[in-house]
C-alpha positions as CSV (number, residue, x, y, z in Angstrom):
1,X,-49.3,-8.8,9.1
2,X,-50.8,-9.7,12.2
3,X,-53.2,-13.0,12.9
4,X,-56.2,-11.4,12.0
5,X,-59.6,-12.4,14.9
6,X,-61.6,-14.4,12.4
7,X,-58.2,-16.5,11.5
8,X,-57.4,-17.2,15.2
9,X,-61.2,-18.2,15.9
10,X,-60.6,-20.8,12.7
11,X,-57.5,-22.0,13.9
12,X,-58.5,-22.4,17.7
13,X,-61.5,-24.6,15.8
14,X,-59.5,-26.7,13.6
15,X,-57.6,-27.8,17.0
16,X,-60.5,-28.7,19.3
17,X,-59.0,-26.2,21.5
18,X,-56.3,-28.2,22.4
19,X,-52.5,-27.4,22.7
20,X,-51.0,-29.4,20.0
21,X,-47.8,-29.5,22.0
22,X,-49.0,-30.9,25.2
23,X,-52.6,-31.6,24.8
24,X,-54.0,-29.5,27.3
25,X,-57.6,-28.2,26.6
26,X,-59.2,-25.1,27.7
27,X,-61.0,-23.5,29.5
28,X,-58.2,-24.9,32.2
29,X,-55.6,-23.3,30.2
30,X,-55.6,-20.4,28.5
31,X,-54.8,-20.9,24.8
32,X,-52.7,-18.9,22.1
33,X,-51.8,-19.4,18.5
34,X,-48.5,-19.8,18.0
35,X,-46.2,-19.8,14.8
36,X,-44.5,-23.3,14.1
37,X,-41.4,-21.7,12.3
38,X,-41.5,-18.1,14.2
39,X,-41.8,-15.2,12.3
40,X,-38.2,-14.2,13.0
41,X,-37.1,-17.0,11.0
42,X,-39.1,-16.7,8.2
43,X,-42.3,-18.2,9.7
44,X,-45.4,-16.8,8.2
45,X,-49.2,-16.2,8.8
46,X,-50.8,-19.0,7.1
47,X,-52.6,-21.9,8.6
48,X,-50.1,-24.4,7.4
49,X,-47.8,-22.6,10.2
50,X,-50.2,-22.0,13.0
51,X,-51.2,-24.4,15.5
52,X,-53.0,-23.8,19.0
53,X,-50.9,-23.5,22.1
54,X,-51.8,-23.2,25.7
55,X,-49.6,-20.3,27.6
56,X,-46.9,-22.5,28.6
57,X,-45.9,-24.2,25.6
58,X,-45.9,-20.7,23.4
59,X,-43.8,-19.1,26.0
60,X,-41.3,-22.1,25.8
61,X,-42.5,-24.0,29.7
62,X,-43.6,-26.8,27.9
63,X,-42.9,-30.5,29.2
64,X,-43.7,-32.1,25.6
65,X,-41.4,-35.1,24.5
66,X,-38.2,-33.4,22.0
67,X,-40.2,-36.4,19.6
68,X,-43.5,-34.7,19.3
69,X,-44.9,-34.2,15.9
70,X,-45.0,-30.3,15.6
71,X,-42.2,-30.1,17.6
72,X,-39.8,-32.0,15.1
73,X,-41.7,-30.0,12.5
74,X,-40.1,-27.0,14.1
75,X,-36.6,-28.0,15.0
76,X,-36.4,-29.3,11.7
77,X,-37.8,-26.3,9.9
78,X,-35.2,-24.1,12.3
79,X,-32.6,-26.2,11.2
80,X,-33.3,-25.7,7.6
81,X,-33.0,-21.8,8.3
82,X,-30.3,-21.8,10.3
83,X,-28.6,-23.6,7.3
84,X,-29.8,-21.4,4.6
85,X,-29.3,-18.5,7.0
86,X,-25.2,-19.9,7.0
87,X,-24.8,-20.4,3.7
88,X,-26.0,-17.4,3.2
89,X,-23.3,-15.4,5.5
90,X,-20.8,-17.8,3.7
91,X,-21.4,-16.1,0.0
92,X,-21.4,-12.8,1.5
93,X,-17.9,-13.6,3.3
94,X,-16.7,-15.0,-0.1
95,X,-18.5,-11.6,-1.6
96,X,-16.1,-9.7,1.0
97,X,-12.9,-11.9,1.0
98,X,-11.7,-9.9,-2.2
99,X,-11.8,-6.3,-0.7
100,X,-10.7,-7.2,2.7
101,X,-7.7,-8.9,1.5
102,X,-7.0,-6.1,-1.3
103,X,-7.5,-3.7,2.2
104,X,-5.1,-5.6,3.9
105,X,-2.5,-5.7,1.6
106,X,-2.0,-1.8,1.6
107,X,-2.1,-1.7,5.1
108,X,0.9,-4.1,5.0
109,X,2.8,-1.4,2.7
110,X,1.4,1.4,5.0
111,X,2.9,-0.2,8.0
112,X,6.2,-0.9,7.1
113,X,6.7,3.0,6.9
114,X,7.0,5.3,10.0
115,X,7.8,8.9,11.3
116,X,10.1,10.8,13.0
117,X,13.6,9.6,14.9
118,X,13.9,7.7,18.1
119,X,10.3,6.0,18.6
120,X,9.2,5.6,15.0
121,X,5.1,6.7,14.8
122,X,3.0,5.4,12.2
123,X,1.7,7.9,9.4
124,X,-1.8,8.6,10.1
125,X,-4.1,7.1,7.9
126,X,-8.0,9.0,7.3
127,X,-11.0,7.7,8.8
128,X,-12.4,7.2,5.1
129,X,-9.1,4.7,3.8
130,X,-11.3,1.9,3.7
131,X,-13.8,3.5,1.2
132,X,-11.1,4.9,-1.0
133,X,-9.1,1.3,-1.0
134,X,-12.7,-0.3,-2.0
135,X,-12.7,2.7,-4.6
136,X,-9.5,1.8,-5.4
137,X,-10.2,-2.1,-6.5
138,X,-13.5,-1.5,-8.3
139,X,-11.0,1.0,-10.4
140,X,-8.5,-1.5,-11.3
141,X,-5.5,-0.3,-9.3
142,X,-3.6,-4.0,-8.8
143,X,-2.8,-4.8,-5.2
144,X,1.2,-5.2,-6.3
145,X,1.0,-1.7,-7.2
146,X,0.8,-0.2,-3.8
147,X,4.0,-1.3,-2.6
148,X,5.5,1.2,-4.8
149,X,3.3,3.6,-4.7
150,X,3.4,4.0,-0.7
151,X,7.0,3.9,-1.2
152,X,7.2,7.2,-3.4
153,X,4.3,9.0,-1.3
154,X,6.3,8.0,1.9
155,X,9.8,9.3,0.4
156,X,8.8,12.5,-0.8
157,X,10.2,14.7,1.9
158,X,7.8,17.8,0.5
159,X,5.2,15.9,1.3
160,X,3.1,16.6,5.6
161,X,2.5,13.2,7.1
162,X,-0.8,13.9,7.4
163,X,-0.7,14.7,3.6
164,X,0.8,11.5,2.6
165,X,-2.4,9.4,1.9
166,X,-4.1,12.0,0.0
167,X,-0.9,12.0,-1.8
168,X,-1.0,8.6,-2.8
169,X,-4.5,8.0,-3.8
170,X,-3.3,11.2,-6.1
171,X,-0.6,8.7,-7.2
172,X,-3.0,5.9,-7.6
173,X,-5.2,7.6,-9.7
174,X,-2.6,9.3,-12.2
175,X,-1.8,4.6,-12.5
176,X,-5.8,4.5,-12.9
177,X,-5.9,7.4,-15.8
178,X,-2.5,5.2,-17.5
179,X,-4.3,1.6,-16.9
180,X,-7.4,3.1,-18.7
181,X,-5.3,5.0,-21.8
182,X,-3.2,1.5,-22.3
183,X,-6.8,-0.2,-21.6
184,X,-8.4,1.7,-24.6
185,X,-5.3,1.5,-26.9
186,X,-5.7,-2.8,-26.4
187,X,-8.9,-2.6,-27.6
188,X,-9.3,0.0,-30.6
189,X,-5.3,0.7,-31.1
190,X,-5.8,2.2,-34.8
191,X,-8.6,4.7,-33.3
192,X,-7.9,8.0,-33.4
193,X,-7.8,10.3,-30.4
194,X,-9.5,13.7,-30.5
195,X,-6.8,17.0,-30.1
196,X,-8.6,19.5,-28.2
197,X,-7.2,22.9,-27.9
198,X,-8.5,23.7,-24.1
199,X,-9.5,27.7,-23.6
200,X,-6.9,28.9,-21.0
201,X,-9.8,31.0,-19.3
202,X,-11.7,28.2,-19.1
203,X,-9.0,25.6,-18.3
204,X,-7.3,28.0,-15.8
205,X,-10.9,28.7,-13.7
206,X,-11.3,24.5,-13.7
207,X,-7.6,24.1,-12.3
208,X,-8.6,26.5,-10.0
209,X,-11.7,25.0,-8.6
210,X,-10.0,21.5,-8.6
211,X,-6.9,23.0,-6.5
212,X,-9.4,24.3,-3.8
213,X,-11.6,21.0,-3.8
214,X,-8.3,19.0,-3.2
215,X,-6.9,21.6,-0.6
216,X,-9.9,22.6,1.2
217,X,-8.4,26.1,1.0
218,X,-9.0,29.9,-0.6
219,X,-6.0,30.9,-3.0
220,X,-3.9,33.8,-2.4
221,X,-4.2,36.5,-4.8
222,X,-0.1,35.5,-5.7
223,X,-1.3,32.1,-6.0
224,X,-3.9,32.2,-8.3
225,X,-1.7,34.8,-10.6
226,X,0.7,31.9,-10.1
227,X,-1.8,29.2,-11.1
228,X,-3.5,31.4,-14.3
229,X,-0.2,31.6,-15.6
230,X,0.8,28.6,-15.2
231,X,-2.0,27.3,-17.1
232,X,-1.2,29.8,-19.7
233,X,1.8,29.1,-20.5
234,X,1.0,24.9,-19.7
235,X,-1.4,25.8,-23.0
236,X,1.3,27.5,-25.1
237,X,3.6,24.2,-25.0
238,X,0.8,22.1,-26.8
239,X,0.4,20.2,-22.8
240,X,-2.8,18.4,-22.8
241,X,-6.1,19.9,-20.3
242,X,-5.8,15.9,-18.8
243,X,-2.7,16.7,-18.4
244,X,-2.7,20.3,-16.4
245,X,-5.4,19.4,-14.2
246,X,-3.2,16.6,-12.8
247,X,-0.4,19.2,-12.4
248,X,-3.1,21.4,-10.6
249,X,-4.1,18.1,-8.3
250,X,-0.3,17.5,-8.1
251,X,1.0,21.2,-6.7
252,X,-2.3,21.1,-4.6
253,X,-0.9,17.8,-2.6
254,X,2.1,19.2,-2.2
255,X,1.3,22.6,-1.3
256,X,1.9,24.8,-4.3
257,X,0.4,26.5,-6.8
258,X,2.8,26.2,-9.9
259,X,1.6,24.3,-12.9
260,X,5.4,23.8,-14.3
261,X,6.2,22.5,-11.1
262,X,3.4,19.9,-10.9
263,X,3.8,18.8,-14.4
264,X,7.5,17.9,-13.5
265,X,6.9,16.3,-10.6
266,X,4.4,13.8,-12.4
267,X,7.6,13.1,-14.6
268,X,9.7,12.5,-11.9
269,X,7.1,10.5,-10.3
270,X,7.3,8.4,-13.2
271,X,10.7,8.0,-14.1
272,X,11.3,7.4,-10.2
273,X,8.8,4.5,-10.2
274,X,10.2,2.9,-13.6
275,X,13.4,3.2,-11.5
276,X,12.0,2.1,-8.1
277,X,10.5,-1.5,-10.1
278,X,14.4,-2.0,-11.8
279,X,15.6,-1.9,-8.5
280,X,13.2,-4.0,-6.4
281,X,12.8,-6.3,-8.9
282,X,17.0,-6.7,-9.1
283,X,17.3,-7.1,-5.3
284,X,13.8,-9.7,-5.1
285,X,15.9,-11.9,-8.0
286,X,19.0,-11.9,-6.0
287,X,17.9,-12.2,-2.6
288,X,13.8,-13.5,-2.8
289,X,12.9,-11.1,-0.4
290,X,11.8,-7.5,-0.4
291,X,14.4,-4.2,0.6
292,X,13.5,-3.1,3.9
293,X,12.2,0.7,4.4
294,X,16.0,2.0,5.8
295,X,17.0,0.9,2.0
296,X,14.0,2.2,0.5
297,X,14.4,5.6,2.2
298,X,18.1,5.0,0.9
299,X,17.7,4.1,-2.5
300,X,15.3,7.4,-3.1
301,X,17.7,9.5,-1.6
302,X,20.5,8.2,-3.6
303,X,18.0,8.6,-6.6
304,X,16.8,12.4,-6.3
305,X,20.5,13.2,-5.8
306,X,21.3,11.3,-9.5
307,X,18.2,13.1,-10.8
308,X,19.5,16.7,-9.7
309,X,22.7,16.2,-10.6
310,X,21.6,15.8,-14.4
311,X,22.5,11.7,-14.7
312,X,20.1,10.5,-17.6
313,X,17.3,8.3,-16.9
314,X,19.1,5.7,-18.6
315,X,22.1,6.0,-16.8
316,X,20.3,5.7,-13.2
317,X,18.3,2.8,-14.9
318,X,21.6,1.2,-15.5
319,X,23.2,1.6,-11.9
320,X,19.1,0.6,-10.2
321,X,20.0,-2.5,-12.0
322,X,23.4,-2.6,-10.4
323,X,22.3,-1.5,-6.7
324,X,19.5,-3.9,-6.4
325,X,21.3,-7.3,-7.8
326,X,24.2,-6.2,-5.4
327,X,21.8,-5.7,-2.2
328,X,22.6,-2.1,-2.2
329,X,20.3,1.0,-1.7
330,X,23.4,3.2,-3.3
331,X,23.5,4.3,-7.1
332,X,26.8,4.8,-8.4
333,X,28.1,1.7,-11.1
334,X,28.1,3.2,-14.9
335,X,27.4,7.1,-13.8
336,X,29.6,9.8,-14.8
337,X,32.4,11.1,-12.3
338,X,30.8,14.9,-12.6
339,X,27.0,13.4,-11.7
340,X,28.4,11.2,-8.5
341,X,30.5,14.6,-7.6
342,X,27.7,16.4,-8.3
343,X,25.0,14.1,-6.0
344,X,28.0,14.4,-3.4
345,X,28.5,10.4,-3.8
346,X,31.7,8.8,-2.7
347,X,31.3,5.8,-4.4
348,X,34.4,4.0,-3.4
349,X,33.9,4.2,0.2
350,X,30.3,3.0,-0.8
351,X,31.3,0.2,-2.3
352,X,33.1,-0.5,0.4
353,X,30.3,-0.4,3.0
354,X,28.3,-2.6,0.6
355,X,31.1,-5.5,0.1
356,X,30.7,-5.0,4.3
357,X,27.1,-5.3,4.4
358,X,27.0,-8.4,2.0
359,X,29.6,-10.1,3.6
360,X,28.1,-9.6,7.2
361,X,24.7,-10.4,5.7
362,X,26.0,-13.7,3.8
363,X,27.5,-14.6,7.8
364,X,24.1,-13.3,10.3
365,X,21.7,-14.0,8.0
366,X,20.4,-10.6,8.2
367,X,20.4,-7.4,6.6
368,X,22.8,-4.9,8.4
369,X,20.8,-2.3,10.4
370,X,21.6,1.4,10.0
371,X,23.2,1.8,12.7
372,X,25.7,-0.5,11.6
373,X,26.3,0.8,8.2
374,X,27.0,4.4,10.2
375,X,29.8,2.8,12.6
376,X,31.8,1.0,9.5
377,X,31.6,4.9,7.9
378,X,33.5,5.8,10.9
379,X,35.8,2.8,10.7
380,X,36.9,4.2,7.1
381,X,37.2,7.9,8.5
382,X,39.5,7.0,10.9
383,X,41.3,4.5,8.4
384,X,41.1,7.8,5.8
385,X,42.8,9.8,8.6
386,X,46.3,7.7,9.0
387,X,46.4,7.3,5.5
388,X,48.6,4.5,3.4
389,X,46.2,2.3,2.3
390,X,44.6,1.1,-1.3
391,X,41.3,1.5,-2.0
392,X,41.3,-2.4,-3.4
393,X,43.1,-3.1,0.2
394,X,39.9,-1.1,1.7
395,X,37.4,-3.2,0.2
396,X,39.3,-6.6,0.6
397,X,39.2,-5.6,4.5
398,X,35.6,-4.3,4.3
399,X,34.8,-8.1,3.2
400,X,36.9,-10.0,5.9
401,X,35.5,-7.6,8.3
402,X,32.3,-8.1,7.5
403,X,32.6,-12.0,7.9
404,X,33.1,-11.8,11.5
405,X,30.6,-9.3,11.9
406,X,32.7,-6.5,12.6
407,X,32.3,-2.6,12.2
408,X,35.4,-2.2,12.8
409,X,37.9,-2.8,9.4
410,X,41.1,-1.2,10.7
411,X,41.9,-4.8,12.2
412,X,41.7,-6.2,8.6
413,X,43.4,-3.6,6.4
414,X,46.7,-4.2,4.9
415,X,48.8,-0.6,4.7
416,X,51.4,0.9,2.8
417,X,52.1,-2.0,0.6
418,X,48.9,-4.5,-1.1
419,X,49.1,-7.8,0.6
420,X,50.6,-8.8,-3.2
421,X,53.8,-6.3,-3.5
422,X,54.5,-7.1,0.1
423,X,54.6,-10.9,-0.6
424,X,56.9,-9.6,-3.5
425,X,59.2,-7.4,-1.6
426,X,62.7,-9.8,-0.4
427,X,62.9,-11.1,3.1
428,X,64.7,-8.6,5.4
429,X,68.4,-10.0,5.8
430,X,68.2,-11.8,2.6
């Protein structure tokens, strides 16, 4: 509100129409009223903060001593605001420390990833991450969670780049709808949960309408038979509506319209990341650090191939174990011969590039690169090609080898005889 006339006339009055900065009197200067603590910092219209002021002083020209009375008044009243005014930006930075630091840390995961061969691009991330990692927090999703769940959105090879965020807040919120059901069995575990038999009509038009709002995309006639029936026969096997609307969210990430399929991805999804934590938290124990993303990108590989070739989950659970306490991204210790055939995995020439890689690792101090892991596979095809050699004698010289740093193991290999019978065999001319 402004000074109002009748206010001004009193306060011009109570001054003797004199600047109460500098003392000069009217009519030889014209005179204002000016606010001791402006308005800008809280100042207000009362008498208690007004005071007369010639032109000068009120547009800051004034020659008054820094030790005047008012003039103290003020500095000391700005100073007063200023501090409030910083304490108040510090509580609001505390306020924000929280979800800038819980953004942060899934950049970090974000970043590690990138596309294509050659020179690596980063996976586009939406304009509207920010929001969805704030929604993210407020829902509980735990900041040590997104490490693995950028991993399995990143390896999924049927997923677009540009599809790969919505894919993993998909992800996260399949961990939110788990954290909740394990949430509400803490609480009340001996309450009983309602069994709802969903109408397929009804369920099938809500999967619909879900699959478009995730896609922003019209069905096909085939895909929306594909979809109905889906739901239909989702129904007949007793599967939950929670449940089927996920698979419709699921298949509409991807970029299908098959219920079964969805459903069996959201199993895979969660065997994979039962697996994915046995392994990471086998390969943290041994080495204290994290795998890097060639090994993750590895270790899924190696993992869908196990899945498909019918391993159980136990058995890959047993050989994640194995992999990530031995450094390696590569499943094969307690599997059946038919699944490694099957998943097309050699795992004695594996094993031999891993007794490599730790052995050069133990010596550089770093994890062998990719390219380095490729030119010992070649050093084995050409040892493979002459022939006369032990597999034992193979992994001795994939370990000497790898102490000097070298790809190459045909220097290190003994062959024909194991470097025992040959110590056994009698001295020529004996």
């Amino acid at each position: 509100m402004a000074v109002s006339k009748r206010l001004r006339y009193e306060i011009l009055r109570r001054d003797q129409h004199t600047c109460r900065y500098c003392g000069a009197t009217a009519p030889d200067v014209p005179l204002r009223i000016d606010h001791v603590t402006p308005v800008a910092l809280g100042g207000t219209d009362t008498p208690d903060n007004l005071v007369t002021a010639c032109q000068d002083c009120n547009s800051g020209k004034s020659s008054a001593s820094p030790d005047a009375h008012h003039v103290d008044n003020v500095s000391q009243d700005a100073l007063r605001w200023a501090d409030a005014m910083k304490q108040a930006a510090d509580n609001l930075r505390k306020q924000e420390t929280p979800k800038l630091e819980y953004r942060d840390a899934f950049l970090a995961e974000w970043n590690r990833w990138h596309v294509g061969k050659g020179e690596a691009k980063e996976v586009p991330l939406p304009n509207d991450w920010k929001p969805a990692m704030d929604r993210f927090r407020v829902a509980g999703v735990p900041t040590w969670m997104w490490g693995d769940i950028v991993d399995i959105g990143m390896t999924n090879e049927k997923v677009k780049p540009e599809n790969t965020f919505r894919y993993c807040c998909g992800i996260a919120w399949n961990k939110v709808t788990a954290l909740q059901a394990e949430a509400r069995r803490i609480v009340a575990p001996d309450a009983p949960q309602p069994e709802l038999s969903p109408l397929p009509e009804a369920l099938a038009a809500a999967a619909l309408e879900v699959w478009r709002y995730e896609t922003c995309e019209a069905l096909t006639d085939a895909q929306e038979a594909e979809l109905r029936a889906g739901v239909v026969e989702a129904v007949k096997d007793s599967i939950g509506a929670d449940e089927i609307i996920r698979a419709a969210k699921h298949a509409a990430w991807i970029g299908y319209s098959s219920i079964p399929e969805g459903l069996a991805d959201i199993a895979a999804e969660a065997r994979h990341m039962g697996t994915l934590n046995i392994w990471e938290s086998a390969w943290a124990a041994s080495s204290g650090a994290r795998p890097s993303t060639d090994e993750f990108k590895a270790f899924t590989e190696s993992c869908s191939a196990l899945a498909r070739s019918g391993a159980s989950t136990e058995q890959i659970h047993l050989a994640a174990a194995f992999a990530g306490s031995h450094l390696t991204p590569h499943l094969y210790l307690g599997l059946d011969v038919d699944h490694l055939e099957s998943a097309n995995v050699k795992w004695a020439r594996q094993r031999a590039v891993d007794f490599w890689a730790a052995s050069s690792a133990a010596t550089s101090h770093r994890w062998p690169s990719v390219e380095e892991r490729e030119a010992v596979n070649r050093s084995i095809d050409r040892i493979q090609g002459d022939g006369g050699f032990r597999v034992h004698d193979l992994w001795a010289a994939a370990a000497a080898a790898g102490a000097y740093e070298d790809t190459d193991l045909s220097t290190a290999i003994t062959r024909n005889l194991s470097v025992f019978e040959i110590a056994a065999q009698p001295m020529a001319g004996a």
